[in-house]
C-alpha positions as CSV (number, residue, x, y, z in Angstrom):
1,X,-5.8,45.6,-12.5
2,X,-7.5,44.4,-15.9
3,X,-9.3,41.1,-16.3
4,X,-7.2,38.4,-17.8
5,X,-7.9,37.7,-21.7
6,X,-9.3,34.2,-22.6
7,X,-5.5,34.0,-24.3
8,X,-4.0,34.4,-20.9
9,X,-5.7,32.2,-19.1
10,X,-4.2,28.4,-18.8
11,X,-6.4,25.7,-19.4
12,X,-8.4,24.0,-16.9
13,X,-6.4,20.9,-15.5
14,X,-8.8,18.1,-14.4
15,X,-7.3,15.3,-12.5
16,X,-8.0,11.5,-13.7
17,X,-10.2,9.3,-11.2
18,X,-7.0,7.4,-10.4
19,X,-5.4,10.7,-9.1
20,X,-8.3,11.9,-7.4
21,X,-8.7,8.5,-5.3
22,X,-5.2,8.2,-4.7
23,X,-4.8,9.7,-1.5
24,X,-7.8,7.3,-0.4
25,X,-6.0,4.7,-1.2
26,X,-2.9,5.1,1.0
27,X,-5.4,5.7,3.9
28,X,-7.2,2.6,3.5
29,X,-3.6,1.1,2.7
30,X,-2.9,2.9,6.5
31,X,-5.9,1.6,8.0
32,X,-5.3,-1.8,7.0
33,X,-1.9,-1.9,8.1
34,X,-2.5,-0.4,11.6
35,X,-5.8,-2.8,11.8
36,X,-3.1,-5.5,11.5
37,X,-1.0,-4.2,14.4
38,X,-4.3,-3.5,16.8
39,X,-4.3,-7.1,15.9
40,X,-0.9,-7.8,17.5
41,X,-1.4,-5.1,19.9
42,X,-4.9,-7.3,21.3
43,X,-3.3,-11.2,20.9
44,X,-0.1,-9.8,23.3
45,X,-1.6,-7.5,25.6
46,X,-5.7,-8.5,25.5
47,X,-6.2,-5.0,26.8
48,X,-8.5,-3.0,24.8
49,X,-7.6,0.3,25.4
50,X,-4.2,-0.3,24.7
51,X,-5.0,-1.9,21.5
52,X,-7.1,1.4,20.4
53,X,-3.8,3.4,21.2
54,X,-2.1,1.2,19.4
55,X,-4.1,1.8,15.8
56,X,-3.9,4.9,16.7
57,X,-0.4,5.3,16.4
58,X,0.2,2.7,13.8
59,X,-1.7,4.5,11.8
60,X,-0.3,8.0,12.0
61,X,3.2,6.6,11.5
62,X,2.5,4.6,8.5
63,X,0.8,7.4,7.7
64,X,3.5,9.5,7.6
65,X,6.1,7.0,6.6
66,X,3.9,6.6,2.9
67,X,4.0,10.8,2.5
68,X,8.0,10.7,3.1
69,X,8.4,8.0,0.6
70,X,5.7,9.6,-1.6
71,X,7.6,13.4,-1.5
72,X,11.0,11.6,-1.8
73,X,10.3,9.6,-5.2
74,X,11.8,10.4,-8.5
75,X,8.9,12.4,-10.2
76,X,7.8,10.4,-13.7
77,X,8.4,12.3,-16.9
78,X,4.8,13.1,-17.2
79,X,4.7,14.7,-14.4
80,X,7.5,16.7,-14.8
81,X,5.9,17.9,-18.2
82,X,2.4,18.9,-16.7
83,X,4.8,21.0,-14.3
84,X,6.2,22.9,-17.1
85,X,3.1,24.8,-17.0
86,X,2.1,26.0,-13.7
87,X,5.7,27.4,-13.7
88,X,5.7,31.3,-14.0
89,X,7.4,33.2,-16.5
90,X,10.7,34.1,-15.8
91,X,11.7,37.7,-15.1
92,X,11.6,39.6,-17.8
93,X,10.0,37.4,-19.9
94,X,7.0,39.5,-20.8
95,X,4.7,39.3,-24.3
């Protein structure tokens, strides 16, 4: 196999600040959020161990409820152009 040309290769896509410290931000968004129920957890039960479990699984759902709502939003215009390229060629479409 041959070594791509400069004039094959795609550009080199950097991600903005904002995008890379987005996913830190729905974990701290988590950890808050599940800090909050320990809370609730240790005012009902004053049991610490159970209040532990509790963060623990507060966070893991919210977790997961934020990457659901995240894969199930309408994609913005602009990303839906940056996709555009990172698509392959179609078959047959060969220069």
């Amino acid at each position: 196999m041959t070594d791509p040309t400069p004039s094959d290769q795609q550009p080199e896509v950097t991600p903005s600040r904002r995008d890379r410290l987005r996913p830190l931000e729905l974990l701290g968004f988590s950890g808050v959020l599940a800090v909050f129920a320990g809370l609730v957890v240790l005012m009902v039960t004053r049991d610490a161990v159970r209040t532990v479990i509790g963060v623990g699984i507060a966070f893991i759902v919210i977790v997961l409820v934020l990457a659901l709502l995240g894969l199930g939003g309408k994609p913005s215009a602009e990303d839906v152009e940056a996709r555009k390229d990172l698509r392959p060629p179609a078959k047959g479409d060969f220069h």
